[in-house]
N, C-alpha and C positions, 0 to 999 in steps of 0.2 A: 435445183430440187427444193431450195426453201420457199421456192415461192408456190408451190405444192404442198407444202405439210398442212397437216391437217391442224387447221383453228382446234376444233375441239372433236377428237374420236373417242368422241363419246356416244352411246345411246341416248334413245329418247328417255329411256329413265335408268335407275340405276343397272341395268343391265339390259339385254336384248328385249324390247316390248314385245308381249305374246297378245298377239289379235287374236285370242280361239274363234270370233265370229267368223273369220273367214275360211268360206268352204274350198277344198280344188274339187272344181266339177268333175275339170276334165279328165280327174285319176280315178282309175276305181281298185288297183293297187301302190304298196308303199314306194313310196318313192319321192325324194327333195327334190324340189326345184330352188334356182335364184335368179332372180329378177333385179336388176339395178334400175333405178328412176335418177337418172341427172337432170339437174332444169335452172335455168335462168330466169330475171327479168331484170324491167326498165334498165337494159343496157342502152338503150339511147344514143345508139349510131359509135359509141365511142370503139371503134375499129383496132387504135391503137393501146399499147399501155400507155399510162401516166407517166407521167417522166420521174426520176428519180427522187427528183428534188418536191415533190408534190406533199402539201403538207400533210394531207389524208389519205393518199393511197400513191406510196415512194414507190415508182419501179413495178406496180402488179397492175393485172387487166391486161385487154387485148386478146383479139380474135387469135392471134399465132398461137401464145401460151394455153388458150383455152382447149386449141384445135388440138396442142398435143397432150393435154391432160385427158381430155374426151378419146381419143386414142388410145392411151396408154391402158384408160380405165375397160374400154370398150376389147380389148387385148385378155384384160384378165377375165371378165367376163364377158361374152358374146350376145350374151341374152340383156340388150343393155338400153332404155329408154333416150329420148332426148327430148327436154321439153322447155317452152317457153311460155312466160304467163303476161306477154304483152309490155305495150310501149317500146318498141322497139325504136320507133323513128325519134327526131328531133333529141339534138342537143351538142352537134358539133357541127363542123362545116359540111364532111361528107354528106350530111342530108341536105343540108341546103344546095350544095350541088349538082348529085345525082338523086335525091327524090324520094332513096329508100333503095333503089336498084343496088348500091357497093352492099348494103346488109343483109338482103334477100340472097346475094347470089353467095355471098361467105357463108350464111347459115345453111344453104343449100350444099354448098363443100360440107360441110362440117356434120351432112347430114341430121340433122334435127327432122324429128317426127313430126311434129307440129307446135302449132301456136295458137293463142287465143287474142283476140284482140284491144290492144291500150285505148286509152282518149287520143296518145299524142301521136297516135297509130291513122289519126285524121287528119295531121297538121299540114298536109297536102289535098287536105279534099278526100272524100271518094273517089273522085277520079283518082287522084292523086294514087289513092292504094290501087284502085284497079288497075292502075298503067302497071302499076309494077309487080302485082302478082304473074306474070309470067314468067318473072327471075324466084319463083321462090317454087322447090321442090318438097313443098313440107305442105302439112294440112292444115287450115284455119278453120278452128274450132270454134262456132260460136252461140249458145242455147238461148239468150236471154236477148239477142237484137235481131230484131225481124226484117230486113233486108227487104222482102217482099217488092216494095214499087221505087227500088234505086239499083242501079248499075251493078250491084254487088249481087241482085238476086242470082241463088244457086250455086255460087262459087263458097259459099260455107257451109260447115257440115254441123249440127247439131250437139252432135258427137261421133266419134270414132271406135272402134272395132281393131284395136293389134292383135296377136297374137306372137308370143315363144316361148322357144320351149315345152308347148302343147299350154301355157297359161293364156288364157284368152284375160283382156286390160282395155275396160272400157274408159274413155274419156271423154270426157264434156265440158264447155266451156261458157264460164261466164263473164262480163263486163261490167261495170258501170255505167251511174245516171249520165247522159251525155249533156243534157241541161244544166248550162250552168258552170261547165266545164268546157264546152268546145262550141265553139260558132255555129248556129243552127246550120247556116249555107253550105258549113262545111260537109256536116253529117245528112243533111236535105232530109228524107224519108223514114229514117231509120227508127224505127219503136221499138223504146226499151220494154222489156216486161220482165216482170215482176223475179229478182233472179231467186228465191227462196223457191216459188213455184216451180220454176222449172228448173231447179236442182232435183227435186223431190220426183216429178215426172222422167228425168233424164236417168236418176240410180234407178229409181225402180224397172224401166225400161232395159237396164242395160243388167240389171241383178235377177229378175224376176223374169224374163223373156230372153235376154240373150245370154244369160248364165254365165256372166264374167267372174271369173274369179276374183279381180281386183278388180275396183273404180276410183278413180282417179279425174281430179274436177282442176283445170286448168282457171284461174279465177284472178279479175284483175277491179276486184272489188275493195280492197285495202283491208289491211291485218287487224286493225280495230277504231275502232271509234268514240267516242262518248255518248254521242245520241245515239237514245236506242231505235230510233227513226229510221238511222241511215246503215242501210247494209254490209256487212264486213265477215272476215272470213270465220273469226271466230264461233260468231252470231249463226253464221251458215252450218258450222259444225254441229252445232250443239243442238240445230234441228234436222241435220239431215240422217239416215239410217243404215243407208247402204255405201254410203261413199268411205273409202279408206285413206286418202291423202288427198289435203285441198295444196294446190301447189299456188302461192299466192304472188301480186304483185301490185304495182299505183302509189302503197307508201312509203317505200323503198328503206322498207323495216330489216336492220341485219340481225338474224336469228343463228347464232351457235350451232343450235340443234333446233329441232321440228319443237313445236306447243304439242302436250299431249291433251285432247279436248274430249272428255266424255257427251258422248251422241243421245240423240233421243231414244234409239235403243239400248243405252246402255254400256255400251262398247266404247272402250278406247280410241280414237283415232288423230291422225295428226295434220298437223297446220305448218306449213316451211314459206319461207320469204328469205332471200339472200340478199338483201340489201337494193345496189342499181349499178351501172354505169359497166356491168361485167366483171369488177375485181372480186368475186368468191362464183363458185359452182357447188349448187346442192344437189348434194346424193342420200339418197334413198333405196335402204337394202332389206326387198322382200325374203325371207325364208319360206317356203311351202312346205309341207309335208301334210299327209294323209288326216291329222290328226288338229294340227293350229298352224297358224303362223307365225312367225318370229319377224319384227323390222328393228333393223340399227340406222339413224338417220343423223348424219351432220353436216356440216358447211367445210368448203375447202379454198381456199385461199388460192387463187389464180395465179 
């Protein structure tokens, strides 16, 4: 159980953050709802825990500990997200052996909702991912790479549509520049475009037409940057409007707690990153009620 306690149960600020911007459409009497958002990234194939004796991370991580925390959590509450913000492949043997198939078919047990897609999420090629999405039971969410004239066309989805609870939970997924990062042969066809744009198209789409109650932007654009050139999730926040959690990954930044990011409307929203390799799971706890929202958001130590 220690390796379960919670890093820090704390809120995003000093006590439960109230989103009053968010509306519940789909009540039109009082009544709470909860929503849990757990999410990972750039786990990086590593399957197992670290060994005890490891200098940075003794004895935590791994797909087993993860499986029964996500359990346990998914127990208390039933209404319970799973999400990952890319880079999943490369950085142990298992990839180099089986390709990405042992990591697809474990997050597929372990049920995960979806994913967005990393750089090192190529380091087999597009084929490379194509072979192996047949092991993966989850959705690849991706708004900002246009697939169009390579092997991948159709099999991503833009964004996504959950629902529980009666809360409808839009997500949408962005990536980074591939240039420059990954082998042109690798990625072959694939155009980036512009992910500030189609964050803005994606909330409004999924806030203004399909009347989510939450939006939720799966993003493996990195937690911040120094030039202001180069895209990052911060940066994303503070111009986007409708989105309520950017779940971030690529700089494999460990955050306590969520960033709290005032938006271009004005509105509080927050920014979460749990570091890499699997050893922490971030949770994220929506409150609804007829009137505001309430979220408590921290890291948990695997």
């Amino acid at each position: 159980m220690e390796r379960r306690k919670f890093i820090k149960n704390t809120a995003a600020s000093s006590s439960l953050l109230t989103l009053g911007g968010l509306s519940l459409n789909s009540c039109n009497v009082t009544t709470k709802k909860h929503i849990t958002i757990l999410h990972t990234n750039d786990v990086h194939s590593h399957v197992d825990a670290f060994p005890n004796d490891h200098a940075d991370f003794p004895g935590i991580g791994g797909l087993a500990l993860r499986a029964g925390l996500v359990d346990s959590i998914r127990k208390e509450n039933p209404h319970t997200f799973l999400f990952d913000a890319g880079d999943i492949f490369q950085g142990t043997p298992y990839f180099n052996f089986y390709g990405g198939e042992l990591e697809f078919k474990l997050m597929s047990m372990l049920n995960y909702d979806a994913t967005t897609i990393g750089n090192h999420d190529f380091d087999n090629g597009i084929d490379g991912l194509l072979a192996q999405m047949p092991n993966a039971k989850f959705n690849f969410i991706s708004a900002n790479y246009d697939f169009t004239n390579t092997v991948l066309d159709g099999l991503t989805e833009p964004y996504k549509i959950y629902e529980k609870d009666g809360i409808k939970v839009g997500v949408y997924g962005l990536g980074i520049q591939l240039a420059g990062l990954v082998t042109k042969q690798l990625y072959k066809e694939t155009v980036f475009l512009d992910p500030y744009e189609l964050a803005t198209d994606m909330e409004t789409k999924l806030k203004e037409e399909e009347k989510c109650d939450l939006v939720i932007c799966l993003s493996h654009l990195g937690y911040e940057y120094n030039s202001v050139q180069k895209p990052d999730d911060l940066k994303l926040a503070k111009r986007t409007k409708y989105t309520d959690l950017i779940i971030g990954g690529h700089t494999h930044t460990f955050l306590d707690k969520p960033s709290v990011v005032t938006n271009a409307a004005e509105r509080e929203i927050l920014v979460n990153q749990v570091g890499c390799f699997g050893v922490n799971l971030g949770r994220i706890d929506f409150y609804f009620d007829n009137k505001n929202t309430k979220v408590n958001g921290y890291t948990i130590k695997v």
